[in-house]
N, C-alpha and C positions, 0 to 999 in steps of 0.2 A: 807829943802834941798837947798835953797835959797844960802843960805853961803859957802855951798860945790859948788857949781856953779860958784861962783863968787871967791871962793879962786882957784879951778881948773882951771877956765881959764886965771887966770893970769901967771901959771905955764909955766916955758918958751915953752918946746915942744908945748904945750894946746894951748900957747899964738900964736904963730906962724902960727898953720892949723886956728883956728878960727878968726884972723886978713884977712887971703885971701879966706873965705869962699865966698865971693860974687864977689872976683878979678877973682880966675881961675875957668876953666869951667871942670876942671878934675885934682884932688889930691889924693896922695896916704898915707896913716897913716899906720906906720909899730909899731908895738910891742904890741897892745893892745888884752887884752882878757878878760871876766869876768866881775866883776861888772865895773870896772875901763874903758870898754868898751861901756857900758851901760851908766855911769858915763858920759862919755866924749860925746856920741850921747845925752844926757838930754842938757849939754853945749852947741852941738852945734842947739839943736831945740831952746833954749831960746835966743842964739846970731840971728839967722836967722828971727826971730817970724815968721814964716810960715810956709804952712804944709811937713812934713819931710817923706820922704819914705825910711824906713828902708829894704833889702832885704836881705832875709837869704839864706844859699845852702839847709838848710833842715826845717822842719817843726816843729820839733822839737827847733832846736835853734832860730825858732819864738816866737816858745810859751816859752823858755825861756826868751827873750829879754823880751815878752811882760809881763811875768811875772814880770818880775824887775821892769818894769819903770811902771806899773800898780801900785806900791807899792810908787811911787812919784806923780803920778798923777791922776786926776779925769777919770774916763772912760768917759769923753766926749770928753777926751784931746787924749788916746790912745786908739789906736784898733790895732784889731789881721784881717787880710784874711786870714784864715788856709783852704787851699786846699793836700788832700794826694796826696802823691808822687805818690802812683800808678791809674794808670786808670784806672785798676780795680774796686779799690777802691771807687775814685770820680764819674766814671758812676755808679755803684751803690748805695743802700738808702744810702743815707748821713742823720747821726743822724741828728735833728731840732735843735740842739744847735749849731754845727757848721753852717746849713745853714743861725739861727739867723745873728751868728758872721758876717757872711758872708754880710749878708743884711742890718747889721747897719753900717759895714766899708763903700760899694758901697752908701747909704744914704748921711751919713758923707762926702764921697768926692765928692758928687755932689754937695753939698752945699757951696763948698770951704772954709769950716772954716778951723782955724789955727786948725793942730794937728798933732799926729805921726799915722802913720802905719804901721804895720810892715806886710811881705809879705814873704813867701817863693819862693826861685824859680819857684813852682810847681805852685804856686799863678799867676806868671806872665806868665807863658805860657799858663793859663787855656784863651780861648774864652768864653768874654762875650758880652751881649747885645749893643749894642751902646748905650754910655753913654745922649745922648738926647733922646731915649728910653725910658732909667730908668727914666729921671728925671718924664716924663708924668705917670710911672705906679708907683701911688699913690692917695690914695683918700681922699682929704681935706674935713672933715663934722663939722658943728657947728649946736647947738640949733636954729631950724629955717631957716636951708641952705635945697633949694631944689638939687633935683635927677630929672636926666630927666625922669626917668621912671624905674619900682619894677626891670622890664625884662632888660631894660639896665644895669642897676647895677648888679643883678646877672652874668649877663655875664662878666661886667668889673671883678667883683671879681673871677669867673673863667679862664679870662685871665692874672690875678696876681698868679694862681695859688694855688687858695681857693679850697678844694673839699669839693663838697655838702654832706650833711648828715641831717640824721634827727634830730639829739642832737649834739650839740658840745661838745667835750670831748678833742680833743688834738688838740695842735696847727697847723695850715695852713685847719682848717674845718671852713665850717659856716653851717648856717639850717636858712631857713626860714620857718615863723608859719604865716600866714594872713598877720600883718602888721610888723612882729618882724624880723629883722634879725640877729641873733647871730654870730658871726667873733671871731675867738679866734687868734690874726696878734702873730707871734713868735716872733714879742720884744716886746710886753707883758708880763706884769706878770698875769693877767687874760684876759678872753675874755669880748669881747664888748658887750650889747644888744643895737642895735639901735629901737628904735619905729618909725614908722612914720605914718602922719597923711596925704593918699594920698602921695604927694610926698614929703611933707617936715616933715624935722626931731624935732619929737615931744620929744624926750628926748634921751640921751645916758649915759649906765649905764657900768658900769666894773662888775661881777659875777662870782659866785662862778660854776668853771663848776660840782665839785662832785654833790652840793646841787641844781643845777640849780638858785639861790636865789641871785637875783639883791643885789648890794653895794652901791656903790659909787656912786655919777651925775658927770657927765664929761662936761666942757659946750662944749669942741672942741677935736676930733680926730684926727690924720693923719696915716690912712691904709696903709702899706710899703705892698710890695709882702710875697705872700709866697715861692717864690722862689728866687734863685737869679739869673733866668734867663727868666722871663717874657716874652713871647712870646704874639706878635699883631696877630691875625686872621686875618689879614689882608695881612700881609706880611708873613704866612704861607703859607696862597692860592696860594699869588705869587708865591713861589716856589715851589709849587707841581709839574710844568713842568719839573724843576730842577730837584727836588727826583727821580722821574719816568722817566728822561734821563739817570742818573746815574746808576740806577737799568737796563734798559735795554740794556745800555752799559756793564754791568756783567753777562745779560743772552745773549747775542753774544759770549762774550768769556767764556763762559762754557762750558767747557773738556766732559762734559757728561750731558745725560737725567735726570740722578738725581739730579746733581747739578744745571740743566736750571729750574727745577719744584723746587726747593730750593726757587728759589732765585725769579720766578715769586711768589709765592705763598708768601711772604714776601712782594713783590713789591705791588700786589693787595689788600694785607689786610691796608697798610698805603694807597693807593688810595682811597680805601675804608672809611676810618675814617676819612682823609681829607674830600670829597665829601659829608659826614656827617657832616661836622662841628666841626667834635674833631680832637682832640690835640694829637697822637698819644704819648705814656708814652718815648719811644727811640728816640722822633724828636730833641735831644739834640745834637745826634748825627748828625746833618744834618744843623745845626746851621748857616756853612759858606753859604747854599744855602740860607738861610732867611735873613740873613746877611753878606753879601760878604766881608765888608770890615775890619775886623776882628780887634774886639775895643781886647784892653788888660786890666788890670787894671792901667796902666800909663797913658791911655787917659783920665780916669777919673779924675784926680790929677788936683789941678791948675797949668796954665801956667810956673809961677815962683815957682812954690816946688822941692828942692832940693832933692837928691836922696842918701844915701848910701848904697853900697854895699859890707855887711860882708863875713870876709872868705873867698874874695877871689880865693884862689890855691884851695880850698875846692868847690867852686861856678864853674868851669871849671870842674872839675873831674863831680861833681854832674850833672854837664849837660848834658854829654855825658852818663851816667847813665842812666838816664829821656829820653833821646833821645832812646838807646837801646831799653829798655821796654816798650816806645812808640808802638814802631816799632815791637817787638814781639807780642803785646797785638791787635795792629790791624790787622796785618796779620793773626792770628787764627779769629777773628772776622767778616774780608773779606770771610774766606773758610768758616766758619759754614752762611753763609748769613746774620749774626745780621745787619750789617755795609756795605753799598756799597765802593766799592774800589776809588780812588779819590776825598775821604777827606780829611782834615789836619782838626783835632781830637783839635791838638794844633798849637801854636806857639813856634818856638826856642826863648827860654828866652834871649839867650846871645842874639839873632838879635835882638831883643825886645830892650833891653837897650842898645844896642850900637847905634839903629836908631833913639833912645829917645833924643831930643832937651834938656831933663835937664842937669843941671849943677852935679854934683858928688863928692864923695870921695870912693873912695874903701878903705878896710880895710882888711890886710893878717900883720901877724906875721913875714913871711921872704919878700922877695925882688921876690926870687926863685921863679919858675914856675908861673910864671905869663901872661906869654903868651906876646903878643906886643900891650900896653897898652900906649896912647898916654896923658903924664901925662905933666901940668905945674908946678907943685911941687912933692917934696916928703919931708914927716918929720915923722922923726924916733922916736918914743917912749923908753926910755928903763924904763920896769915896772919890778916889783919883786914878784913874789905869798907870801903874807904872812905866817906867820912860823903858822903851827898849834900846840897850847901849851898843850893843854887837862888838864887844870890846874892844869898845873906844873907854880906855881908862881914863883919859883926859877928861870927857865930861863927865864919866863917875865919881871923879875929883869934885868937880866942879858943884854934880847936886848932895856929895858928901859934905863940902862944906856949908853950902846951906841949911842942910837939916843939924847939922853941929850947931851953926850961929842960932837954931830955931829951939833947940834945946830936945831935939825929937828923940825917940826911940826906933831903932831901926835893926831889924833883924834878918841877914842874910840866909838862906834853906839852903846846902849841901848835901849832898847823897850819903856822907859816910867822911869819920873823922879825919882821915886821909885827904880828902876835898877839901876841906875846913881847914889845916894845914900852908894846904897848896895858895886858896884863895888867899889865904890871911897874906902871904906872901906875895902876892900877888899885890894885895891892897899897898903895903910898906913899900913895895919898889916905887908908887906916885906917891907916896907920903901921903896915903888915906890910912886914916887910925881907926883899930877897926883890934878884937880881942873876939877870942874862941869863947863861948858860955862855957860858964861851967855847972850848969844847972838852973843856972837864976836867968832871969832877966833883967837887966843893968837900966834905967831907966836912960833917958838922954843917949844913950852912946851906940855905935855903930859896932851890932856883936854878929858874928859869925855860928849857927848853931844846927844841928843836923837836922833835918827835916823835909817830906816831901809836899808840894806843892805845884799845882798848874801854873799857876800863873801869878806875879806880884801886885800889890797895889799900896795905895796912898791914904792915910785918914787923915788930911788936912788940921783938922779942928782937933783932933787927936795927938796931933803932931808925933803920929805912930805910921810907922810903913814896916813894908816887908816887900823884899826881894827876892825872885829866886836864877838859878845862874840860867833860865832863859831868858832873863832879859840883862843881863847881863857879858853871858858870852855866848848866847843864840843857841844852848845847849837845850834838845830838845828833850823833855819827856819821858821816858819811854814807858811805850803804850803794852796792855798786858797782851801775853802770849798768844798769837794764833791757833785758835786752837783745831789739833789737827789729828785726826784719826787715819793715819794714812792704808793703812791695810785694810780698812771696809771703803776708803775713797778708792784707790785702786779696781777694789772688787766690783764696787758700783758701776765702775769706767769702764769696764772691758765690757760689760752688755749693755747700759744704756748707750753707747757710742755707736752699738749696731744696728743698721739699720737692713733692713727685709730684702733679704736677697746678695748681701757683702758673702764673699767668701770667707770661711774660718777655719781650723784645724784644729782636729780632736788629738789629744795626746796619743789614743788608744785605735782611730778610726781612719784617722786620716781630713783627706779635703774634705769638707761639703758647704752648702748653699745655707746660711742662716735665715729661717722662715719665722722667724717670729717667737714671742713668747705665750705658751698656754698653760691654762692651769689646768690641772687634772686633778681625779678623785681619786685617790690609791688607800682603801684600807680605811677607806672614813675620814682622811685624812685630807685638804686639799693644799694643792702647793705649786708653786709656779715653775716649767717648763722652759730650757731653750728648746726650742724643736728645730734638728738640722734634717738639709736634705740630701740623700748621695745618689750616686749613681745607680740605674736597673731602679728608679723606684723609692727604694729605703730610707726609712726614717729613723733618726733617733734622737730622744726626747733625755736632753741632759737635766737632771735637776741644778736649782740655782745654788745649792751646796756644795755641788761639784764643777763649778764655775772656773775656778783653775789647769782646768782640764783642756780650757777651750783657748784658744787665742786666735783672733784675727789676723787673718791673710796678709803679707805683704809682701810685695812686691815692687824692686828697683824698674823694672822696665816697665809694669802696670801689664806685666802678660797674663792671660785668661788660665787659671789652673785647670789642669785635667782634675773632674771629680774622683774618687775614691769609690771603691764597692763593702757598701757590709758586708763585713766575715769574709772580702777575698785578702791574698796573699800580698797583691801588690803594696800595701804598704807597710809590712814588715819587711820587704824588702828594699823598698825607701829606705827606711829608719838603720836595714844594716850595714848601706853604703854610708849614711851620715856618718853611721859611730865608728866607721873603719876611717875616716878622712876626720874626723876629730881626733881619734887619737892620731891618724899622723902629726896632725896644727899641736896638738897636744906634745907632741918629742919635740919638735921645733920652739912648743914655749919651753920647754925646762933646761933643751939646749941656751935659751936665751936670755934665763934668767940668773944660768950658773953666771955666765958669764959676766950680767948686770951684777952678780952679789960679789963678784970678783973685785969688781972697780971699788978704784976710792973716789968718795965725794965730798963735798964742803960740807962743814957742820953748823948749823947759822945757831949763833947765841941766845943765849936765855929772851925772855921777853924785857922789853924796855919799858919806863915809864913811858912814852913816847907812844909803845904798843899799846898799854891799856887805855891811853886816851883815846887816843886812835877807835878802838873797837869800843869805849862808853861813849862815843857819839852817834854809834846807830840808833835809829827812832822806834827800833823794834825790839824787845826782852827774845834772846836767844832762845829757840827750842832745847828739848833735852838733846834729839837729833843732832843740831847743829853743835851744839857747845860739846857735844861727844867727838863728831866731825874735827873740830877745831882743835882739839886737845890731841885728836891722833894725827893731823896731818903737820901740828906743831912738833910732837914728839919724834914724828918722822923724819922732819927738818934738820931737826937737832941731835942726827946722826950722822955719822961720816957714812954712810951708804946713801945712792941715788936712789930719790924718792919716786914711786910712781904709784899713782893714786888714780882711782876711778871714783870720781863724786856722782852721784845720780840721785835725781828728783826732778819731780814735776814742777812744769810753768807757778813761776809766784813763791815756789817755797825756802828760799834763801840760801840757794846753791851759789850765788855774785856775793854774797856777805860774807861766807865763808872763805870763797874763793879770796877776796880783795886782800881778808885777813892775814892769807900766807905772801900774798903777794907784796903789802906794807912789811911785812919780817923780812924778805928777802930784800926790799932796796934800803930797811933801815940796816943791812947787813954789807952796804954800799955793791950790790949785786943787780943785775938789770931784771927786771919783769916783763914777758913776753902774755900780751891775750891774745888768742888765735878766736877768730869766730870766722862764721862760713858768709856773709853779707857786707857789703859796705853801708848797708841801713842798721845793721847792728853794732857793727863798729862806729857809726858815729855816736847813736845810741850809748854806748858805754862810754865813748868820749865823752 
């Protein structure tokens, strides 16, 4: 992309904003949108070499930006701050992937290295910690670094926002065992086992949390929060006077007895858990009392990082939006008593960035509402959305030879030299002239050269374009991985799916009645409970570690199961009729697969060019899953033995992409393909 960078910014418009990027302290770029936007923000992070803050109106066109330029650069170069738009939203659970994103961005810019960020509006009005805060809530260990002490460190790691547990299973847990402490930090790909010997650290391993089974030796760690808003017990205490002013400043002005016992009864419970030493779960809420001076994500940034802010006319609208909903969302919050009245939740974004000492460009399409913006330039773009051809070669002829008669530059993007190839060949069958780069860019002429890009466009006055083969041959994209953690999804499913009173089955107990989940105190320890119910009375309280033990009831005819008795016999004697009638089914398979391994079957041919097309058209980057899938049920194919395969996965997870794929081998093998599904609403569906 290097080339595209440096032929872009010599581009007059281009050459002009990134010649005064460091002269003015506030410029305006009008016409840009799309990749050719994204395109021109790459130019000016590389002109700048420092770090660039990108701000969106929505979160959405974050995660687009950040998509794109993720596709040019290494993720240590770009990040996402993805905050939702509504408050709703962001006070409540925030999945651990955004709050990762969240924790590696704040990381990233306390260290002030060179890079991009990109940020939504929503981003910039959230309140956080003050940034010399953060920089202290992290924990640097090596092979042989002491701890002051087992009890200090668990606390520290509880005020990063670790919750104890007995097992670590999902990110932002730890557990300690004697001298072990397990930490599973969310920018991890696994959890940590530190050992220590007394107080120094006798070894540090990376592990498997299904297996519990040590990996890797790490010689050095460095513990980021589990939160992105780390709270000091120190400067919590402090404002406990605060909290409990604010609170009895809203039981004065309470209209009624039941709204004064609301709101003391609220008031006392967070006094209470202060006075204990804990963290109250909503003191996020109360953040400006711990923290008065109310850091944003701009305080974080270096001194000298430059600032853009896209969309504009869209960035005003959006604010006043966010300001609305603000404002409804806390005033319901004020009357039910969650929230004492007299907070500020957030910051106004726009005040945010107008009282920000950095230098800028804003970025709108027209001139028009824009509000009174105090600019030392402005430079006007004029781009072109490129023409989508759906390969019709004939009029790719047609605006090939125009931009030849125009004397343009024009550079087609392909995935891989292979593509490049293809297309070139492609161009020569309509006698469109058209040559592979080979490093350079050719001025005037129609080159072919590997690169990724969303979407193509036009610079008229530049008599420069770029293409990329979706608009071309309608090939789409593809979008990054799903990403899927299917063994804690699973785990999650099998008890939020139950509801109070479903019958279930214990590995060990048999039937019972599913009553709920409770947590219990065991040992100092608190932890969450299924609690089932049997017959005669009996309970028994599964923990959620031992979650696999349990499965839901089902049943073909919906009959009522007979309960189970704690500690009686009948269902071990269930369990020793099943295993006598599985292994009968059991002789009956190995009778029936001697016989399957006997037969001869067709052995379908290598893969074709035809098949990789085929399968580079999904709109989706294969799992490791599936591309594992794919490669054995290919391998299977292409043996002279009858294949028979069991594919399984949940709704959504690309068990039909897999599937298709063997089924394109077998008709390009001129072989018929049968889909059996159980509906004719699903069959036409697949039609």
């Amino acid at each position: 992309m290097q080339l595209l960078y440096q032929t872009i910014s010599k581009l007059k418009g281009f050459k002009e904003w990134f010649d005064t990027l460091t002269l003015h302290e506030s410029q305006l770029v009008l016409g840009l949108s799309g990749s050719v936007k994204h395109l021109a923000e790459s130019c000016a992070f590389e002109k700048l070499d420092k770090q660039l803050v990108i701000v969106t109106p929505t979160l959405l066109q974050a995660t687009q930006t950040y998509e794109e330029l993720s596709e040019w650069y290494d993720d240590e170069v770009v990040h996402l701050f993805p905050v939702e738009e509504s408050l709703a939203a962001d006070f409540s659970v925030v999945s651990p992937d955004v709050v990762s994103q969240r924790i590696r961005t704040l990381d990233f810019l306390s260290r002030g290295e060179k890079g991009i960020v990109i940020v939504p509006l929503s981003g910039i009005q959230k309140l956080l910690v003050p940034a010399a805060v953060w920089k202290k809530s992290s924990i640097e260990l090596a092979m042989g670094s002491e701890i002051e002490s087992m009890d200090a460190f668990v606390e520290q790691l509880v005020e990063l926002g670790y919750r104890r547990e007995n097992m670590v299973a999902t990110p932002g847990e730890f557990a300690l065992r004697g001298s072990i402490v397990d930490i599973y930090p969310l920018d991890q790909e696994y959890p940590l086992r530190l050992d220590f010997f007394d107080t120094e650290v006798d070894s540090i391993r990376a592990f498997n949390a299904e297996t519990q089974r040590s990996m890797d030796v790490i010689n050095e760690v460095r513990i980021l929060p589990a939160t992105d808003l780390p709270l000091q017990k120190e400067a919590v205490w402090k404002a406990q006077a605060k909290i409990h002013a604010l609170y009895e400043k809203d039981v004065k002005a309470a209209q009624s007895e039941e709204r004064k016992d609301q709101v003391k009864n609220i008031q006392q419970a967070i006094d209470a858990q202060l006075e204990n030493g804990e963290i109250p779960s909503n003191l996020t809420y109360f953040l400006e009392c711990i923290y008065p001076e109310k850091t944003s994500l701009l305080d974080y940034v270096s001194k000298d990082a430059y600032l853009i802010i896209d969309d504009y006319a869209r960035f005003i609208e959006k604010s006043k939006t966010l300001e609305e909903e603000a404002g409804y969302w806390k005033t319901h919050h004020i009357e039910t008593g969650a929230i004492a009245s007299g907070l500020s939740l957030v910051q106004d974004g726009r005040k945010v960035l107008k009282e920000s000492p950095l230098s800028r460009t804003y970025l709108a399409i027209f001139q028009k509402g824009l509000g009174r913006l105090a600019l030392d330039a402005i430079h006007p773009i004029t781009t072109r959305t490129m023409t989508q051809f759906f390969s019709q070669m004939p009029m790719v002829k047609v605006e090939a030879d125009r931009w030849k008669k125009q004397g343009a530059t024009v550079i087609v993007l392909v995935d891989d030299a292979k593509r490049a190839q293809k297309v070139e060949q492609t161009f020569a069958d309509f006698e469109i002239k058209s040559v592979i780069s080979n490093g350079t860019i050719l001025e005037g002429q129609l080159q072919i050269m590997v690169g990724k890009m969303h979407n193509g466009f036009e610079l008229p006055e530049d008599k420069f374009a770029i293409l990329t083969e979706r608009e071309l041959f309608n090939k789409l994209t593809k979008r990054a991985p799903r990403n899927q953690k299917i063994s804690n999804a699973e785990r999650l499913k099998s008890y939020t799916e139950l509801a109070v009173g479903d019958y279930v089955v214990h590995v060990n107990h048999g039937v019972g009645v599913y009553q709920g989940m409770e947590t219990l105190e065991i040992g100092g320890i608190h932890q969450d409970y299924m609690s089932i119910h049997y017959q005669d009375g009996g309970n028994l309280f599964v923990p959620v570690s031992q979650i696999k033990l349990v499965q839901k009831y089902v049943s073909s005819d919906a009959k009522v199961p007979k309960l189970n008795k704690l500690g009686g016999t009948e269902w071990a004697k269930t369990k020793r009729k099943v295993t006598a009638k599985i292994e009968d089914i059991a002789d009956e398979l190995i009778e029936l697969y001697a016989k399957r391994d006997a037969e001869k079957g067709y052995a379908f041919s290598r893969d074709t060019v035809e098949q990789q097309e085929f399968e580079q058209a999904f709109p989706y980057t294969e799992t490791q899953d599936q591309l594992r899938s794919v490669a054995e049920i290919k391998e299977d194919m292409q043996k002279d033995k009858p294949m028979d395969r069991l594919l399984v996965g949940d709704v959504g997870y690309g068990k039909t992409e897999v599937a298709m794929r063997a089924v394109f081998k077998a008709v390009m093998d001129g072989k018929q393909a049968a889909v059996l599904v159980p509906t004719t609403i699903l069959a036409e569906q697949h039609y």
